[in-house]
C-alpha positions, 0 to 999 in steps of 0.5 A: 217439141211436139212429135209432129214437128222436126228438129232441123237440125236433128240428122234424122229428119226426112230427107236428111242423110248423115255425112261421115266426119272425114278422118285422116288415116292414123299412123302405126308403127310398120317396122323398127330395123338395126342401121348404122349410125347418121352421119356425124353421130356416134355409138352403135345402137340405133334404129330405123322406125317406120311409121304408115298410114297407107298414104304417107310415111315417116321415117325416123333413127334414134339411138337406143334399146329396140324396146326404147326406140319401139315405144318412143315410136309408137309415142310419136305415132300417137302424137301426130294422130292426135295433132291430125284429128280435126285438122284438114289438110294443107293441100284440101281446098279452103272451100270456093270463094 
């Protein structure tokens, strides 16, 4: 292509602006906290986490070391940021019809 010509599809043609991806805001690990035991459950070590993403939150209890229920929940906050890239959201309109 000669430098004359425009790539139409090249996001820096004139007249063209860029539009950001739209990416969902990613969950981190707000707090891990001592609680009882659920219901039904038994043992004395568990742990309230907490994940945030400014929008939403999860909440979660498992039992085990602070150091185990922290990292378990910093994992968990990786897995539901990687299943959120690229994916739109349920309630986002399918577009008009």
């Amino acid at each position: 292509m000669s430098s004359s010509q425009t790539d139409m599809n090249s996001p820096t043609r004139p007249g063209a602006t860029e539009r950001p991806t739209p990416r969902a805001a990613q969950f981190k690990l707000a707090r891990v906290e001592r609680t009882g035991a659920p219901d039904g459950a038994d043992g004395d070590n568990w742990y309230r986490y907490v994940l945030d993403n400014g929008r939403s939150t999860i909440t979660g209890q498992r039992r085990g070391s602070l150091k185990d229920v922290t990292a378990h929940a910093h994992r968990y906050a990786e897995q539901i940021n990687a299943r959120g890239v690229g994916a739109q959201s349920i309630w986002a309109p399918r577009g008009k019809k």
